[in-house]
C-alpha positions in Angstrom: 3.4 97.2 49.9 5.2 95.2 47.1 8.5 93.0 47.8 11.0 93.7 44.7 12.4 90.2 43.3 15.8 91.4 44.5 14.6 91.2 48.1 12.3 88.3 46.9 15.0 86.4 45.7 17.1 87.4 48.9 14.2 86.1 51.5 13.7 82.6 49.4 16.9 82.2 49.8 17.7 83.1 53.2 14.4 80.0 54.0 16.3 77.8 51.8 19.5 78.1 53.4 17.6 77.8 57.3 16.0 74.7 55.9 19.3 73.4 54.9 20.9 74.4 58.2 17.6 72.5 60.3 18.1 69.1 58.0 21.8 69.2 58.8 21.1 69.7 62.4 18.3 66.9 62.5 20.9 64.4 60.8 23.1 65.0 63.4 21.0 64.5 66.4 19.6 61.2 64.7 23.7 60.1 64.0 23.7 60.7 67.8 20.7 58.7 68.8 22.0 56.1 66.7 25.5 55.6 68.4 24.0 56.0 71.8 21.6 53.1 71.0 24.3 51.1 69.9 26.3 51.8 73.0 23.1 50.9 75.0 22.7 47.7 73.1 26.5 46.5 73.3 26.2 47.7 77.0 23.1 45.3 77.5 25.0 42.8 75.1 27.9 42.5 77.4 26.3 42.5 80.1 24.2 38.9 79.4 27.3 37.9 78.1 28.9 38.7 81.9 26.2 37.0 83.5 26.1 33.6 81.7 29.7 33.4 82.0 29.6 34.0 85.9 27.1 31.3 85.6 29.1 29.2 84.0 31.8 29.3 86.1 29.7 28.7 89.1 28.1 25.4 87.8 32.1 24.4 87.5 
């Protein structure tokens, strides 16, 4: 059985296009990674900030 280049064409394509649509998705779910470590990290931020100051204000 032989593919004709129309269908060829269509079919390289078509992998292309899914490839396209898996980088996008991947990009995505690393944008979201990203924020949530940076929410993480401002959470744990905040947090020794919080603690240092309620130290502080006990040593007063």
């Amino acid at each position: 059985m032989t593919i004709n280049p129309t269908a060829a064409m269509y079919m390289h394509q078509e992998l292309v296009d899914e490839r396209i649509r898996g980088l996008h998705q991947e990009a995505a779910e690393q944008r979201l990674a990203s924020r949530i470590q940076d929410v993480q990290r401002a959470r744990r931020k905040a947090e020794r900030a919080s603690r240092r100051l309620l130290a502080a204000l006990a040593r007063a």
